[in-house]
C-alpha positions as CSV (number, residue, x, y, z in Angstrom):
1,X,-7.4,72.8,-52.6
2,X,-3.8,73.6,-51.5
3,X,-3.8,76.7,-53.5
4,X,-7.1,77.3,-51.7
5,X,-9.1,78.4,-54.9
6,X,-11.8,76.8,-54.0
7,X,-13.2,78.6,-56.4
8,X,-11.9,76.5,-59.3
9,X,-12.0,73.5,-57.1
10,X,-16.2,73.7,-57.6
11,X,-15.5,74.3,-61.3
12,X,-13.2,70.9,-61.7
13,X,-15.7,68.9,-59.2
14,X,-18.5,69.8,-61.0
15,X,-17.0,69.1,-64.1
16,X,-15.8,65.8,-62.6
17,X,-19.0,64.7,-61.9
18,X,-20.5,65.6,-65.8
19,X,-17.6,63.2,-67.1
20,X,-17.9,60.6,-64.3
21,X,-22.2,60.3,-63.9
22,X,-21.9,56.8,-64.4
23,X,-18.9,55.8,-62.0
24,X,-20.4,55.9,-58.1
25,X,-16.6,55.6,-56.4
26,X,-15.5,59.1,-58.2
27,X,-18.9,60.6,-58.5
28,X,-18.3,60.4,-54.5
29,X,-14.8,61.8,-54.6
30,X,-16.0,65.1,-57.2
31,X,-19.0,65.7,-54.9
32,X,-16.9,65.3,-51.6
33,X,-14.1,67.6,-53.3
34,X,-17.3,70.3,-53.8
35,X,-18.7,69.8,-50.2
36,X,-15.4,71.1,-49.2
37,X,-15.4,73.8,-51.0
38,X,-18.9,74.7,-50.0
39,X,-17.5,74.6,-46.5
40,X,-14.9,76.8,-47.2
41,X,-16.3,79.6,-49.1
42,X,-19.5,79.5,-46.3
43,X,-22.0,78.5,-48.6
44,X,-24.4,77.1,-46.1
45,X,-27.4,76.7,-48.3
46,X,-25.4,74.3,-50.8
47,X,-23.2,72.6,-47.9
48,X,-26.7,71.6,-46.1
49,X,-27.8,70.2,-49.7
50,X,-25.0,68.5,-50.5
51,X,-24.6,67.4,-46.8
52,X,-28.5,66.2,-46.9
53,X,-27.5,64.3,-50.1
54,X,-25.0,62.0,-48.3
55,X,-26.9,61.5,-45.4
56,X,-29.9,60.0,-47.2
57,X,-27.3,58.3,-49.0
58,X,-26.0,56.5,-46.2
59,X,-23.3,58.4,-44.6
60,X,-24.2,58.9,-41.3
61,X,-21.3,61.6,-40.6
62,X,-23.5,64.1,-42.0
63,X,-26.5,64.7,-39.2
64,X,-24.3,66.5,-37.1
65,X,-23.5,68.8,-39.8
66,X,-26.8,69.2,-40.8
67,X,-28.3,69.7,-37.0
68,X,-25.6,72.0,-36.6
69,X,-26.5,74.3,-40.4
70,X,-30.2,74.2,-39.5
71,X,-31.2,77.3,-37.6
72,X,-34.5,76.3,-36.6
73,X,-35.8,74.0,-34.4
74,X,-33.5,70.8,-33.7
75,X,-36.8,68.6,-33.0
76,X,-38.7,69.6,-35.7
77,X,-35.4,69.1,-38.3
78,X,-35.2,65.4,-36.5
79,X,-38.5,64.7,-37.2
80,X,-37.9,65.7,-41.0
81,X,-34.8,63.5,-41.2
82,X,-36.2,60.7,-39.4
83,X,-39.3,60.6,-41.9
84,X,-36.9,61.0,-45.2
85,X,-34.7,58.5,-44.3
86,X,-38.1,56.1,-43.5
87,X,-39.2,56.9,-47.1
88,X,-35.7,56.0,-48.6
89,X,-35.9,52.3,-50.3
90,X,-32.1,51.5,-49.9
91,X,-30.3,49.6,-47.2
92,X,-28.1,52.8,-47.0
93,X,-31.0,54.7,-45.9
94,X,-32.4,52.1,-43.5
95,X,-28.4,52.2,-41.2
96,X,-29.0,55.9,-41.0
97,X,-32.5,55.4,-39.7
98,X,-31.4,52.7,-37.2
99,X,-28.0,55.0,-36.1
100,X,-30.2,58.0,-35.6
101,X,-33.2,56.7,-33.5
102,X,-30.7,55.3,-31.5
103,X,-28.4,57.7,-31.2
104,X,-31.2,60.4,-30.0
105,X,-32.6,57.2,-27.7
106,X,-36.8,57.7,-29.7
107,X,-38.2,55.0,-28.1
108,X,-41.3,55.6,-29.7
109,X,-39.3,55.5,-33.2
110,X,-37.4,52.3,-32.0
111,X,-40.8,50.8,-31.2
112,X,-42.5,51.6,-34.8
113,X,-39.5,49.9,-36.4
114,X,-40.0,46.9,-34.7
115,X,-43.5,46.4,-34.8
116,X,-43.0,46.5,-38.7
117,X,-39.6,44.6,-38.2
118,X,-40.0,41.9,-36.0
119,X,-36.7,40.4,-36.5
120,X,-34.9,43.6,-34.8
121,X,-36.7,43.1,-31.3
122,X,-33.7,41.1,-30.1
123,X,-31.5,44.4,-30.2
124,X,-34.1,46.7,-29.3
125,X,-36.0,45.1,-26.3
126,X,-33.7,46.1,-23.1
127,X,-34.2,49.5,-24.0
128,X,-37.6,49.0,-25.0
129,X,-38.6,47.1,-22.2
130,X,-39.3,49.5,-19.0
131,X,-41.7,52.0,-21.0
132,X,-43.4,49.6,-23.4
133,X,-43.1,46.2,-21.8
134,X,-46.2,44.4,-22.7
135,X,-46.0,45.3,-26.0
136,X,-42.3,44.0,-26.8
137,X,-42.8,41.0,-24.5
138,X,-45.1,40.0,-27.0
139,X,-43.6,40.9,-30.2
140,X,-40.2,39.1,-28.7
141,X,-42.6,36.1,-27.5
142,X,-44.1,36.1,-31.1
143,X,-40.9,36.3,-32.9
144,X,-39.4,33.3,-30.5
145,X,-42.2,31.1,-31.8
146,X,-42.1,32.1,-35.4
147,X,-37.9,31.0,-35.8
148,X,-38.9,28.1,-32.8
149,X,-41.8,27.1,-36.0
150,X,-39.1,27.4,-38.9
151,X,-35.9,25.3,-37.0
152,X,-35.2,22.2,-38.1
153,X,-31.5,21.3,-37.5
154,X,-29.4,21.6,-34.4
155,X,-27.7,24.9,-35.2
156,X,-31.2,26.5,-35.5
157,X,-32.9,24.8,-32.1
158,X,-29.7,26.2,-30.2
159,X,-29.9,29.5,-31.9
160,X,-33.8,29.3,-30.2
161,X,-31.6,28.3,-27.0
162,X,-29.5,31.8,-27.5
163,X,-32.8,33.5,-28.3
164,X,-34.6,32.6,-24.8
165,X,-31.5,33.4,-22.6
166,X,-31.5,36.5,-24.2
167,X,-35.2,36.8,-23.6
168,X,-34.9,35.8,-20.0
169,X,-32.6,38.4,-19.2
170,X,-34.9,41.2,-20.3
171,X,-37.9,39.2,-19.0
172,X,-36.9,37.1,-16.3
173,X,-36.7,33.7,-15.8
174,X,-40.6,33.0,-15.2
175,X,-41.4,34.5,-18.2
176,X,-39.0,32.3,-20.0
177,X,-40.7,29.2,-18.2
178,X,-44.0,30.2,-19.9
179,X,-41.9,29.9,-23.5
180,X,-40.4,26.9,-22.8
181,X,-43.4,24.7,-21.5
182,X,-45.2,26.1,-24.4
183,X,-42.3,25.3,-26.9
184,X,-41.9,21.5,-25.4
185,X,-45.2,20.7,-25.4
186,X,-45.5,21.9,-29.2
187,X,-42.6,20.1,-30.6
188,X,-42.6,17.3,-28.3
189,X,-41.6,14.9,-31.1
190,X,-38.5,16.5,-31.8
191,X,-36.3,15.2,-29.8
192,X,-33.2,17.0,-30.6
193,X,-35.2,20.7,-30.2
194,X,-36.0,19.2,-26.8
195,X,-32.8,18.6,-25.9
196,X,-31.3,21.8,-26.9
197,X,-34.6,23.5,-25.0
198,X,-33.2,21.9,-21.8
199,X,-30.0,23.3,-21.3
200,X,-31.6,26.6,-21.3
């Protein structure tokens, strides 16, 4: 690399990687070694590969190098992405997916994951909430009664608590109301869930 021979440098990554297949840490090091040489020598076609590679892998870093390799259009090539990384089985993937749909602000992407993801409606609603506010009112509503259904210590009523400030600050506070009559006249026998629901 300092001799800039990059060159060689391909030759002694990809030889790295034959001798290292089964060891992830310097598998990464050999490949990232060849990426650079890629860049270096202008070989788009394998940079965009290689780059494609680690950003299905996880690395998020990669997307911008990728939009900026891809000449046609940027819409289409985040569409592609979008759908890969939704295919990919591994938490890795999954990040990436989450960064991305963010990061480009697809509400409509934002509001696929959480109809199939429930659980992720807490970080999504605010932003979800002006074009698609039924819809996440309810999914939120839902997933409030579902972890209200499965509490049963302290710790878990007030983390209900946390969940329905939360709530009323996207939804205001007479949506909230609904929740809580609802909530107190469902668990009415659990005194220490009441408790917790009034100092909401």
């Amino acid at each position: 690399m300092e001799k800039k021979d990059y060159q060689r440098v391909l030759q002694l990554a990809e030889e790295g990687e034959r001798l290292d297949k089964g060891l992830p840490g310097l598998l990464i090091q050999w490949k990232t070694a060849r990426y650079e040489a890629y860049r270096h020598l202008s070989l788009k076609n394998e940079q965009k590969q290689l780059a494609k590679e680690f950003l299905l892998g996880g690395d998020y870093a990669y997307y911008p190098v990728l939009e900026s390799l891809t000449a046609g259009d940027k819409e289409e090539f985040y569409k592609e992405t979008v759908a890969e990384l939704k295919k990919g089985r591994d938490w890795r993937a999954r990040e990436v997916y989450l960064k991305l749909i963010s990061d480009k602000n697809d509400l409509a992407e934002m509001l696929a994951y959480v109809r199939t993801s429930p659980s992720a409606i807490e970080g999504y609603a605010d932003r979800l909430a002006a074009d698609y506010r039924e819809e996440v009112e309810r999914i939120y509503r839902d997933y409030i009664y579902k972890i209200a259904g499965s509490s049963n210590n302290r710790k878990e009523y007030q983390q209900v608590g946390g969940m329905l400030r939360r709530y009323q600050k996207v939804f205001g506070k007479e949506s909230q109301s609904e929740i809580l009559l609802q909530l107190r006249a469902q668990y009415h026998k659990k005194s220490a869930f009441l408790d917790e629901l009034s100092k909401v």
